[in-house]
C-alpha positions as CSV (number, residue, x, y, z in Angstrom):
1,X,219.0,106.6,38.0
2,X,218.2,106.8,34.5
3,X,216.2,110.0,34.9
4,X,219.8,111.7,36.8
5,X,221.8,110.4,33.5
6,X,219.4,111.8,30.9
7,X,219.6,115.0,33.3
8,X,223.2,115.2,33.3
9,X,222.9,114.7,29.4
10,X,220.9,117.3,28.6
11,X,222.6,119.8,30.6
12,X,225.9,118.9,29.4
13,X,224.5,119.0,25.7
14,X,222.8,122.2,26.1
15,X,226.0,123.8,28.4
16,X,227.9,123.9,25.1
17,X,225.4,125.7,23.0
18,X,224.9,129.3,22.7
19,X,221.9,129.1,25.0
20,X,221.1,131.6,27.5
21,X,222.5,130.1,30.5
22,X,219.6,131.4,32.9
23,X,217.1,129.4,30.9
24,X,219.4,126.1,31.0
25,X,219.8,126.0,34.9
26,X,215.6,127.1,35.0
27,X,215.8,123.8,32.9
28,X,217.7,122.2,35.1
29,X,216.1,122.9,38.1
30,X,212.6,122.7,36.7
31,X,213.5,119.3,36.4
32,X,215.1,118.2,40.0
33,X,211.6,119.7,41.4
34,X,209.5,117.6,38.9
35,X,211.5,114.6,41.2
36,X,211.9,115.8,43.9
37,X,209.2,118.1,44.5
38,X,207.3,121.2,43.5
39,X,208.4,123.9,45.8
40,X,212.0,122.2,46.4
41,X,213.6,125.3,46.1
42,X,213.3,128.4,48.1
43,X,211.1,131.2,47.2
44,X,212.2,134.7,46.7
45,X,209.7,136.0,49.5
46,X,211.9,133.8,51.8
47,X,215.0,135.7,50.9
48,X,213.4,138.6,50.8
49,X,212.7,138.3,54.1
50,X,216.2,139.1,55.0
51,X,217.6,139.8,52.2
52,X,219.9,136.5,52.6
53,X,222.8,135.9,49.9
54,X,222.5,132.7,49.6
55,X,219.7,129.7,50.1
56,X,220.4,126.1,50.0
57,X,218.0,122.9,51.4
58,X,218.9,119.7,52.2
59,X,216.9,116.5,52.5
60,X,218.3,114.5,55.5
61,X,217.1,112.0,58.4
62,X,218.2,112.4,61.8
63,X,218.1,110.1,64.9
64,X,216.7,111.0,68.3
65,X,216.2,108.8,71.0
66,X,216.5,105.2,68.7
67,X,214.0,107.2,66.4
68,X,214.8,108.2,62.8
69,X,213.1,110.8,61.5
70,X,212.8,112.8,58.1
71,X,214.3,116.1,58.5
72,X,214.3,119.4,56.0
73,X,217.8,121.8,56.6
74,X,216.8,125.5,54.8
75,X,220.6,127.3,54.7
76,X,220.0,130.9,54.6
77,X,223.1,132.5,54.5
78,X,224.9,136.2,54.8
79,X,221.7,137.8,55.6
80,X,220.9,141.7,56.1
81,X,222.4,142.3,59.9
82,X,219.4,145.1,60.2
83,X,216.7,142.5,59.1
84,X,218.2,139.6,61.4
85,X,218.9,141.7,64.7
86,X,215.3,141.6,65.6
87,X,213.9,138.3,67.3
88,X,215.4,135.8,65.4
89,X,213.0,133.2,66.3
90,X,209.9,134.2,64.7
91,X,212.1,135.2,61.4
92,X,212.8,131.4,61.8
93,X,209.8,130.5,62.3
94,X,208.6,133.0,59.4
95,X,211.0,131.0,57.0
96,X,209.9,127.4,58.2
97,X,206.0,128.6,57.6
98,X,206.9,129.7,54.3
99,X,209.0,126.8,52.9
100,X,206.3,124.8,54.0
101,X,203.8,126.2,52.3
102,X,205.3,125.8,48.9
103,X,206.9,122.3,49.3
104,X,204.3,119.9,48.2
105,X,205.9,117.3,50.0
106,X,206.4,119.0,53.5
107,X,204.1,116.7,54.9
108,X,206.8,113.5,54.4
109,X,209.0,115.2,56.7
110,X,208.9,115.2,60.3
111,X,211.0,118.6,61.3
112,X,212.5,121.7,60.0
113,X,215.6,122.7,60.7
114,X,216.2,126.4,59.7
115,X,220.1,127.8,59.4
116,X,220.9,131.0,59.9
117,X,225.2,131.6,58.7
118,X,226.8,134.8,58.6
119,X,229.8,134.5,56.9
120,X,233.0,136.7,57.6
121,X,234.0,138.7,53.8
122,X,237.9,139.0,55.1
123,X,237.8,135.5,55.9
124,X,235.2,133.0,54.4
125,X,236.7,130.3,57.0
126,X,235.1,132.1,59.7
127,X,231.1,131.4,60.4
128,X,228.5,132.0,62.4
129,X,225.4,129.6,62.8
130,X,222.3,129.5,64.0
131,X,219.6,127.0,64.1
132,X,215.8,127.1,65.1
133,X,214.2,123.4,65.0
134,X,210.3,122.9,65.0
135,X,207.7,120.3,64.1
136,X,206.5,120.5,60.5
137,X,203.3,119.6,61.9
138,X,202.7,122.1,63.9
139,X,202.5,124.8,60.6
């Protein structure tokens, strides 16, 4: 808790200077992943891979069958139509593979979910989502 606060006060304290902006959120985030993990965040090769808008993960449990289990959500959202048309599946899997790679702490979790939305431009209340589940222990 005391870690978040001193966060929060840095950023706040720095967000008023005449900083470069790009280096205080590097900051910022430099220090969520020295918490939470190195490779937290998603990697430019992963959105590269369909040259999505917009990447987001989420730490989360979920229960199946009375069983709780440790579950990473990877958002990738508004991605290239062209580059998500083919098999959708294996670019899934693709994403999963990478993610896991780079997360030093993959191996606390017990599954992957990966997201794929497509958001409508005229109307940002309209989605569409996909998801592709698999075992972190099988990568």
């Amino acid at each position: 808790m005391k870690k978040i606060f001193l966060s929060l006060c840095i950023a706040c304290s720095l967000s008023s200077c005449a900083c470069n902006p790009e280096d205080v959120i590097q900051l910022a985030f430099s220090g969520m992943e020295s918490v939470i993990g190195e490779g937290f965040l998603p990697s430019t090769e992963i959105q590269s891979l369909g040259d999505f808008q917009g990447m987001s993960v989420q730490l989360g449990q979920s229960s199946e069958n009375g069983i709780l289990e440790s579950v990473i959500f990877l958002r990738l959202e508004n991605g290239d139509p062209d580059k998500l048309s083919g098999q959708r599946e294996i670019l899934a899997r693709k994403c999963a593979e990478l993610y896991l790679r780079d997360f030093e702490k993959a191996s606390d979790y017990q599954k992957i979910t990966i997201q794929f939305v497509q958001t409508d431009p005229n109307d940002p209340q309209n989605m569409a989502l996909e998801e592709y589940t698999f075992e972190v222990n099988d990568f």
